[in-house]
Structure formats: C-alpha cells, structure tokens
C-alpha positions as CSV (number, residue, x, y, z in Angstrom):
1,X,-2.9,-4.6,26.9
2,X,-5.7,-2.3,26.2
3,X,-9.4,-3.6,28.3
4,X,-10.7,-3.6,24.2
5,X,-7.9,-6.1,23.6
6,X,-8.1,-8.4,26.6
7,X,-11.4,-8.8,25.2
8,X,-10.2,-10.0,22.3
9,X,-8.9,-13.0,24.6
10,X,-12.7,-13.5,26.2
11,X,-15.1,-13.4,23.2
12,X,-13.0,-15.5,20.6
13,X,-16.1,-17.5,19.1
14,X,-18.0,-14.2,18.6
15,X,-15.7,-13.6,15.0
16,X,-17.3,-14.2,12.0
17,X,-16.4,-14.0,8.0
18,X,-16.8,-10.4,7.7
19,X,-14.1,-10.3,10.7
20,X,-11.4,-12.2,8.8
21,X,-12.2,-10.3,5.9
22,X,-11.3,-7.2,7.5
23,X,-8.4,-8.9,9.1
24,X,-6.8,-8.5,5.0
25,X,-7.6,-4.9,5.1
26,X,-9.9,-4.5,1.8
27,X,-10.0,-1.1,0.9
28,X,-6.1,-1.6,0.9
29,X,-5.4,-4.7,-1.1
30,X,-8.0,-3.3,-3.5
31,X,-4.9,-0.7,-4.6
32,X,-2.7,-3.3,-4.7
33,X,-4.5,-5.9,-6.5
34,X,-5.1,-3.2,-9.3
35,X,-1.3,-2.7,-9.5
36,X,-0.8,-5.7,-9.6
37,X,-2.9,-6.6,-12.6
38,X,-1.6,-3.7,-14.2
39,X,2.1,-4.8,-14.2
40,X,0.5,-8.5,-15.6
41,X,-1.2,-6.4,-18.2
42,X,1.4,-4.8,-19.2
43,X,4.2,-7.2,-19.5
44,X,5.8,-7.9,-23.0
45,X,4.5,-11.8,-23.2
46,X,0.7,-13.4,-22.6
47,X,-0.5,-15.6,-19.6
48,X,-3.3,-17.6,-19.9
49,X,-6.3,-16.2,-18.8
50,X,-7.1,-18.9,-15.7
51,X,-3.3,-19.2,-14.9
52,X,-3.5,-14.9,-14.8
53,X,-6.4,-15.0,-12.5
54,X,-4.6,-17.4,-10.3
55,X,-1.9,-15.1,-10.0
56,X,-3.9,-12.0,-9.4
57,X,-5.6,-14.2,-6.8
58,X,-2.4,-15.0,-5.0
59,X,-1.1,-11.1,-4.3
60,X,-4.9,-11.1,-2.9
61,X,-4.4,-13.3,-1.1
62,X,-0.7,-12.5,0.0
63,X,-1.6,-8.6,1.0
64,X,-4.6,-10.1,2.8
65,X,-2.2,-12.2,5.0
66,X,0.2,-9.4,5.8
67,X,-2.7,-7.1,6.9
68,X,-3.7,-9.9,8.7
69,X,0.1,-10.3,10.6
70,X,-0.1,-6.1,10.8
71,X,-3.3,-6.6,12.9
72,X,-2.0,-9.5,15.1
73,X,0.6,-7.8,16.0
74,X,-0.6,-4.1,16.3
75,X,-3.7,-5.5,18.3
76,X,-2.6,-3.6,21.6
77,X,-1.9,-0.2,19.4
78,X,-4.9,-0.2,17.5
79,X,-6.7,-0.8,20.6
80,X,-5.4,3.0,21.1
81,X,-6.7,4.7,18.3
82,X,-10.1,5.5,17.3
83,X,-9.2,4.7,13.0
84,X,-9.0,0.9,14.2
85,X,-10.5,0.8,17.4
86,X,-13.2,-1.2,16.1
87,X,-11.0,-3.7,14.0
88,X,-11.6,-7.4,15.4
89,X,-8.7,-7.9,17.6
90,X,-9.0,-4.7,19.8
91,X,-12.9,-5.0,19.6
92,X,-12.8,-8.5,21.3
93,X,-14.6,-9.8,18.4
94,X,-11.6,-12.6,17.5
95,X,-8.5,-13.8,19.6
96,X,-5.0,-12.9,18.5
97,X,-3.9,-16.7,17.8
98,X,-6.7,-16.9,15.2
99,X,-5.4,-14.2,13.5
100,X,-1.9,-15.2,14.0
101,X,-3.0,-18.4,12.2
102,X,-5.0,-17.1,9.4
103,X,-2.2,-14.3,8.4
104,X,0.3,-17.6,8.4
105,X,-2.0,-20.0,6.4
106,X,-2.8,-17.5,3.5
107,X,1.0,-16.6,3.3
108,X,2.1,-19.4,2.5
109,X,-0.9,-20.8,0.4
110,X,-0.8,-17.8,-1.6
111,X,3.0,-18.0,-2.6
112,X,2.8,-21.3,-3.4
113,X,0.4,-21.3,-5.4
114,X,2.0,-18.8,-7.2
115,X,5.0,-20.6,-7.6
116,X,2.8,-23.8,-9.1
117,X,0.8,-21.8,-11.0
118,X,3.4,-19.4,-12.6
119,X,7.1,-19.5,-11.5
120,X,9.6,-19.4,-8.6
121,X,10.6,-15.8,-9.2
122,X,7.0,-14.6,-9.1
123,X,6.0,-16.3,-5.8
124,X,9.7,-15.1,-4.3
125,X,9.0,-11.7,-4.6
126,X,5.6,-11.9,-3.4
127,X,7.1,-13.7,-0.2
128,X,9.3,-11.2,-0.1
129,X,6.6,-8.3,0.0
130,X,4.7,-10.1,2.7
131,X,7.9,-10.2,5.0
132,X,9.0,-6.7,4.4
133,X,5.5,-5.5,5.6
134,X,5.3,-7.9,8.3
135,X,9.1,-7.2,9.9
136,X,10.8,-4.6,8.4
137,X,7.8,-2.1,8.6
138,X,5.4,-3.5,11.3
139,X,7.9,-5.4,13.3
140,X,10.9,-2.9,13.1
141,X,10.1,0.4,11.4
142,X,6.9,1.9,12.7
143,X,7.4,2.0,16.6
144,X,10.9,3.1,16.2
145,X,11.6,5.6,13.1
146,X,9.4,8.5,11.8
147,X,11.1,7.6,8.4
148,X,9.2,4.1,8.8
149,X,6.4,5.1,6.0
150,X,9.6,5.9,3.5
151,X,11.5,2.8,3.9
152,X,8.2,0.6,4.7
153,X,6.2,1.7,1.6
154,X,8.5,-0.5,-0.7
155,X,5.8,-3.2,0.9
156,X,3.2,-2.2,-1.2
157,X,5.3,-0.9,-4.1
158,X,6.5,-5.4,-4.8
159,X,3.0,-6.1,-7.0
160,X,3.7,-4.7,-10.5
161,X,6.9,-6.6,-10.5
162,X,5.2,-9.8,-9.0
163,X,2.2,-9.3,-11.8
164,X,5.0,-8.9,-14.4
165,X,7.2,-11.3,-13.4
166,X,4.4,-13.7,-13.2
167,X,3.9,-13.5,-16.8
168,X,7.6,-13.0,-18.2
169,X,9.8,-15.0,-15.3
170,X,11.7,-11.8,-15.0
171,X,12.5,-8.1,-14.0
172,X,12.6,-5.4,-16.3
173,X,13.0,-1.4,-16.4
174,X,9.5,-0.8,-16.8
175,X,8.0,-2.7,-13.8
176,X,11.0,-1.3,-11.9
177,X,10.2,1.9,-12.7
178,X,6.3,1.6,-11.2
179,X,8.1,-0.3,-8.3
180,X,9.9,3.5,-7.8
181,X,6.5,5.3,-8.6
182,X,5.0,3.5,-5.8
183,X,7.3,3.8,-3.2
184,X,7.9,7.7,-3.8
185,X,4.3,8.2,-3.9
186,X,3.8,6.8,-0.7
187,X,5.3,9.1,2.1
188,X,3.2,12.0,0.8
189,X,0.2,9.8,0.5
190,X,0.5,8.1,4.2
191,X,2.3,11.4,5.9
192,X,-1.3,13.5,4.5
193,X,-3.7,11.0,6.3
194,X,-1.1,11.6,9.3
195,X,-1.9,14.9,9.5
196,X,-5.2,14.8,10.1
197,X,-5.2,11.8,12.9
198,X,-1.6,12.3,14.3
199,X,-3.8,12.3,17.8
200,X,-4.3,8.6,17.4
201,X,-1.2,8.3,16.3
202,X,0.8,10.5,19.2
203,X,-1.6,8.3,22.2
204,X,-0.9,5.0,20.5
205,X,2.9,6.1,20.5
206,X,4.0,5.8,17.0
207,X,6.4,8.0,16.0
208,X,4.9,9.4,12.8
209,X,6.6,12.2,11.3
210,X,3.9,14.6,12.3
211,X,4.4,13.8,15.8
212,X,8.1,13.8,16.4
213,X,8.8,16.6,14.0
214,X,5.5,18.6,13.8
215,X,2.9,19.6,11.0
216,X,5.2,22.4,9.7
217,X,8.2,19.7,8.7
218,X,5.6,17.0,6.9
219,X,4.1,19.2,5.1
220,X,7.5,20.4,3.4
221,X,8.4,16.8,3.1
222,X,5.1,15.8,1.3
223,X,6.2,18.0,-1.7
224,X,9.7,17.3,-1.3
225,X,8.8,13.6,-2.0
226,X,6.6,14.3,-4.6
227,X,9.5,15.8,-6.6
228,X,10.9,12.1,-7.5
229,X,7.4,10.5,-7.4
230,X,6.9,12.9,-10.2
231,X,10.1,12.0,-12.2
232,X,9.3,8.3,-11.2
233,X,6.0,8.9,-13.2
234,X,6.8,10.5,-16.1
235,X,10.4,8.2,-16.7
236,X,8.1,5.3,-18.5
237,X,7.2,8.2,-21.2
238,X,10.4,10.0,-21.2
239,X,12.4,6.6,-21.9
240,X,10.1,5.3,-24.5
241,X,8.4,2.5,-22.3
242,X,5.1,3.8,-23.0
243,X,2.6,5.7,-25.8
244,X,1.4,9.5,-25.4
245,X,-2.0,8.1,-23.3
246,X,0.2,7.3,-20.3
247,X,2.4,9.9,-21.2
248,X,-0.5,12.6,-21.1
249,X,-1.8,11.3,-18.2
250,X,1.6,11.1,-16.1
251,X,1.7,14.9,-17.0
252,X,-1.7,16.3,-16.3
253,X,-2.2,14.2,-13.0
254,X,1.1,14.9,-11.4
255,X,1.0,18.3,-12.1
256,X,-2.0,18.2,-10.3
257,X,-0.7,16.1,-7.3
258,X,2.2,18.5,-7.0
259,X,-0.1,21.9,-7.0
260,X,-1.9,20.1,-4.4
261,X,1.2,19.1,-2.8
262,X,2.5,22.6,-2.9
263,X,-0.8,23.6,-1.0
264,X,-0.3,21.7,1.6
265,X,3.6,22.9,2.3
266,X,3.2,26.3,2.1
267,X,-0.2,26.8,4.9
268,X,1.3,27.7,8.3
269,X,-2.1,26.3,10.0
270,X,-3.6,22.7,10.8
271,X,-6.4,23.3,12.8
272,X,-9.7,23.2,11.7
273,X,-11.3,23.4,8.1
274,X,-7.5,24.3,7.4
275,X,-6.7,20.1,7.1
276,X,-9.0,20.1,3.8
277,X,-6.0,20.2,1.6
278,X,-4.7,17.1,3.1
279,X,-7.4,15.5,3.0
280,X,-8.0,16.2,-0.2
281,X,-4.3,15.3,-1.4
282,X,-4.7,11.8,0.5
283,X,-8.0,11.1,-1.5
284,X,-6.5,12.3,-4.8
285,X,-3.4,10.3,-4.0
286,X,-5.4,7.1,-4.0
287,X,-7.2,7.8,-7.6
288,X,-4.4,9.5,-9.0
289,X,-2.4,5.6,-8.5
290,X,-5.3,4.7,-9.9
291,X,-5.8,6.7,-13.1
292,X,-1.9,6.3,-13.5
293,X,-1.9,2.4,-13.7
294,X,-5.0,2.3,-16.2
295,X,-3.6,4.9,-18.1
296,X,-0.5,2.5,-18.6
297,X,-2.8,-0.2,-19.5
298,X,-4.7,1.6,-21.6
299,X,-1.8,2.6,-23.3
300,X,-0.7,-0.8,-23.7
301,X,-4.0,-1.6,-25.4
302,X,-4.2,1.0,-28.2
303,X,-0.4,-0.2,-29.7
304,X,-1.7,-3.6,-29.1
305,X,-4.5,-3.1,-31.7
C-alpha cells in the first residue's frame, strides 16, 4: 500500500462530513440523479410527488454507495494518481473499514427504501446497478481489460429505467432506449478524459485503452462509438417515442458531438495544447447528456399541456 494510504490506517478520526460526502463522488451522481429523474418524468403514469422524491433520493443514495465501494477498494490505486490523490482514503483522512461500512449501509438502505416506497422491480434494478459498478467494473473489469469502460459503463446507464420503473412497475422501449444512449455514450466520454491523464492512469497500472493500445487507436474508437450513441439518440424520435423538441435537439447536439468526435480521431498529435479537443469533447459530453435528458422532458411537457 501507498505511504498516502497507510495513512489512511493512522489518522481515521481526522474524517469529517465533507469526507463521506466525497466518498459518493458528487459531481458524478449529480449526472445520474438527473437521469434518473428524467426517466421518472418521462414515464407514461404519475407518482406522487413525496413517493417521487423518495425514489430520486434512493438512486442518490445508491450511486453514492457504490462510489463509496469504488473508493474502498481503489484506495491503494488512487493513492497513485494525482486526479484522486487527495480523496480521503489515500489522503489518510478516513480508514478503509469506514468506508467499507458506509458504501454497505447506504446500499442497502437506499434499495430498500425503494422497494417500500415504490416497488420490487425498481429497487432490483437499482441493486443491480450498485453491484455491476462495484464487481463487474471495479472488482473485475478495470485492472484487467482496456474494454472495462465499454462493458462497465452499463453501471451508470441502470437510472432511467430505475426512475421509470419506479413509477410504472415496468420496462419499456423508451427507457431502454436511454439505457443504450448512455452506455454508448460512455466509452467516448471516459476514453477523452483518458487521454489527457493516461500518466496517472499507466503509474497506477490500469489498463486504459490509451495505455495498452496508444492515443492513435482511442481516438478512432471515440468516434467509432459515437456512431451508435448517435443512432441510440435519435431512435426515441425516429420511432415515435418522442415530439420534434427532443427530436431537434437529438439532431443538432449529436451532430455536434460527432464533428467533435471526428476532431479528435483524425489529429496525429497529443502533446501539448493539441489535447484541447479532448478536453473539450469530455466537457461537451457531460452537457450534451445533459441537454439530451431535458430536451426529453421538456418534450414530454409541451404534449402534456
């Protein structure tokens, strides 16, 4: 273990609230509380308003627990890397059986709840999401495969079908459709912030695409992934599942994601002021989810009226 971690070990009583907060990764679940709410929104039937929140509250609550389990056991590799040096396992600022117990409490508070507060199928596939990030990706996938963001990122792809389902007690084609929009738009979103830190990610030894199979190779791939993201997008509209706002939307942002895409493929250099495409695809990534998802609700909205 890393000094930065055996610290961890040391200082335990030195963690406060703002340390288990960041133990649920934030910045994350915020995107995946917002999908979430969008498949609620969206879905065919009404929830009440308190029952609604509850749900909301519980894939909160369940992405918070599996960044939590990602940290406990990545404590030794982000000890590694400069991104997460300062996270508060590696920093010494909490012990990993804190952690270990936290992740565990708020995974299984938050699907029971769910399942008490809207139904069984809800809550199952919100288990479900919390163990395919904690062992398939975390556990399995990421020290051993480069393809671990492809087959991983159906993790956070689960929470419009848990907001739907939470409302209807089923699965239909539409959330199943933003289930596939999700996890196709995450290898190009996760392999462009790879590209500009695959140094952390080569001296913690996690085989990230960049890594094992060089800049030249992601970059194609970012675009070659974007191809069925985009068909993912735009199948809602094509198939009738939404009005011309989404529709629109899903046109003039993934065009744009896939110019930007393009960009990024076709530069022979990524040194220097020459990783600004990447980063600017992996900021754009994160509001084009964004735009997407409210542009589906908004939709939703207007026929309502």
């Amino acid at each position: 273990m890393a000094s930065k971690a055996l610290d961890t070990h040391a200082t335990p009583t030195t963690a406060d609230w703002r340390d288990f907060l960041a133990l649920t990764k934030p910045r994350v679940m915020s995107l995946v509380v917002f999908t979430g709410l969008c498949g609620l929104l969206v879905a065919p039937q009404h929830i009440h308003p308190v029952l609604g929140f509850t749900a909301i509250l519980c894939i909160a609550l369940g992405a918070g627990a599996a960044g939590a389990l990602n940290q406990w056991y990545e404590a030794d590799v982000d000890a590694k890397m400069k991104r997460t040096a300062n996270r508060p396992l590696p920093a010494g600022r909490m012990d990993r059986q804190s952690a270990l117990h936290f992740g565990v409490g708020l995974s299984f508070f938050s699907v029971i709840l769910m399942g008490i507060a809207t139904n069984w199928l809800a809550a199952a596939i919100l288990a479900a999401s919390i163990l395919f990030y904690v062992i398939v990706y975390t556990v399995w996938l990421k020290p051993r495969t480069p393809q671990n963001i492809v087959i991983g990122g159906a993790a956070g792809a689960f929470p419009p079908l848990i907001g739907w389902a939470a409302v209807t007690g089923d699965v239909a084609t539409l959330p199943l459709l933003l289930f596939a929009l999700v996890f196709l738009w995450t290898p190009p979103h996760f392999w462009a912030l790879a590209l500009f830190v695959k140094t952390d990610y080569a001296a913690a030894g996690i085989p990230m695409l960049p890594v094992v199979s060089g800049e030249r190779t992601t970059r194609h791939q970012i675009l070659i992934y974007s191809l069925p993201m985009a068909a993912a997008a735009v199948a809602p509209w094509a198939l009738g599942l939404s009005g011309a706002i989404y529709g629109v939307s899903a046109v003039v942002l993934t065009a744009i994601f896939l110019v930007m895409a393009a960009q990024i493929a076709f530069r022979t250099s990524g040194e220097g002021d020459a990783m600004r495409p990447e980063k600017r695809l992996f900021g754009f990534s994160i509001l084009y989810l964004f735009l997407l998802f409210g542009a589906l609700v908004a939709d939703k909205l207007v026929l309502a009226a």
